[in-house]
C-alpha positions as CSV (number, residue, x, y, z in Angstrom):
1,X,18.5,-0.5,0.6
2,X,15.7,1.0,-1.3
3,X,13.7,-1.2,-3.5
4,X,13.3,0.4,-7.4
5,X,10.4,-1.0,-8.4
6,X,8.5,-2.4,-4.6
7,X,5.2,-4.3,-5.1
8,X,2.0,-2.4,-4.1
9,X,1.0,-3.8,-0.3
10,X,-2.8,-4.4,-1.5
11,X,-1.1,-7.0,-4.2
12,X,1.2,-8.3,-1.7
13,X,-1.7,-8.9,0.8
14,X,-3.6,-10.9,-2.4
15,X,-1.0,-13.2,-3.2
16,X,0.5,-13.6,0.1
17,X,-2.6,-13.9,2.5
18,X,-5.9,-13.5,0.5
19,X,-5.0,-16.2,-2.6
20,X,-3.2,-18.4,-0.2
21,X,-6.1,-19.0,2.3
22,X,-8.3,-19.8,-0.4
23,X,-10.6,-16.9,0.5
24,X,-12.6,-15.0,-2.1
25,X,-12.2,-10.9,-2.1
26,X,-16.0,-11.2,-0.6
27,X,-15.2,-13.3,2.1
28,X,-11.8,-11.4,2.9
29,X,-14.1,-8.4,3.0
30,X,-16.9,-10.4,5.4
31,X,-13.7,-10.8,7.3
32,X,-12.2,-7.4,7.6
33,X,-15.6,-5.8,7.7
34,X,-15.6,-3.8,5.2
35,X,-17.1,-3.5,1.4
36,X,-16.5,-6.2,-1.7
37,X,-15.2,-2.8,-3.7
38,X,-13.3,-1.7,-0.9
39,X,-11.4,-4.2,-1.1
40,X,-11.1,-5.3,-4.5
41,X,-9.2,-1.8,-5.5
42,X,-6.6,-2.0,-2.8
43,X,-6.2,-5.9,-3.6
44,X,-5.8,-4.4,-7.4
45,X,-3.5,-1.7,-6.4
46,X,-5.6,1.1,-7.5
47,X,-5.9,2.7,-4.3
48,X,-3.4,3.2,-1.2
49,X,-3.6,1.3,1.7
50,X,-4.7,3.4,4.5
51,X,-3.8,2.8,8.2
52,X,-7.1,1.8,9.3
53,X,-7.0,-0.9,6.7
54,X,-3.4,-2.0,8.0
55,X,-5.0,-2.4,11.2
56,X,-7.7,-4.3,9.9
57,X,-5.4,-6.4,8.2
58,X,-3.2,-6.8,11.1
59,X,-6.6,-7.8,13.5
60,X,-7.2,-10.4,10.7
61,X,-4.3,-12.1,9.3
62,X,-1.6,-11.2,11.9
63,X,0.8,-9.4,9.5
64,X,2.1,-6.1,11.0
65,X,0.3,-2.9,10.4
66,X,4.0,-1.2,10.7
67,X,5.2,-3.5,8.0
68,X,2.2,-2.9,5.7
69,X,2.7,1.1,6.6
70,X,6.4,0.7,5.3
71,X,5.6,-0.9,2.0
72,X,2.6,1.4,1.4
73,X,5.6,4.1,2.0
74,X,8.0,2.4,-0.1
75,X,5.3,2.2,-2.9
76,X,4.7,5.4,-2.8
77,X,8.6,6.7,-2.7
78,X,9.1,4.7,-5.8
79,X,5.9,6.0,-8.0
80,X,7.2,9.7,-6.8
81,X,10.9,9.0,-8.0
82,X,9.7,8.2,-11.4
83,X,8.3,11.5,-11.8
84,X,11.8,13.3,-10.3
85,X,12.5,15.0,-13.5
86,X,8.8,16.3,-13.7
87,X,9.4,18.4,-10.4
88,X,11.7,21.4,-10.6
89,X,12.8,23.1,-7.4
90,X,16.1,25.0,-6.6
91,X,17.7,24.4,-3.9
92,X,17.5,26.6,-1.2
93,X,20.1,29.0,-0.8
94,X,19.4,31.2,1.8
95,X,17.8,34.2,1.0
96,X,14.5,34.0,-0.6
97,X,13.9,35.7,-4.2
């Protein structure tokens, strides 16, 4: 079942693993070896979480590059179905105009 409005996976990994471990967005970043800004816009949700970070996060903290893959995919499903009626396309019908 599809989720309407899914939470962004860099938010998810804040409040789920970064917040609870009492780490700072520096340290996390010490950690995952990459930059303080890096980090702080995918924590943020203002940029998408690419698979080299899901690894990264995976090597760190355990959770499952898949299941970070899938919510980064169900984010992004979500943000494009808001903009459905912005997007006119006819449905193909065979023979091409």
């Amino acid at each position: 079942m599809r989720m309407l409005n899914p939470p962004h996976p860099g938010v998810f990994v804040k409040t789920e693993v970064i917040e609870p471990l009492g780490l700072t967005v520096a340290a996390a970043a010490t950690v995952l070896g990459v930059s303080r800004p890096t980090l702080s816009t995918l924590l943020n949700g203002r940029s998408d979480l690419s698979a080299t970070m899901a690894l990264r996060l995976e090597k760190a903290f355990g959770i499952k590059m898949d299941t970070l893959m899938r919510m980064q995919a169900s984010y992004d499903i979500a943000r494009a179905r808001t903009r459905e009626a912005d997007i006119t396309v006819a449905p193909y019908r065979g023979v091409v105009a």
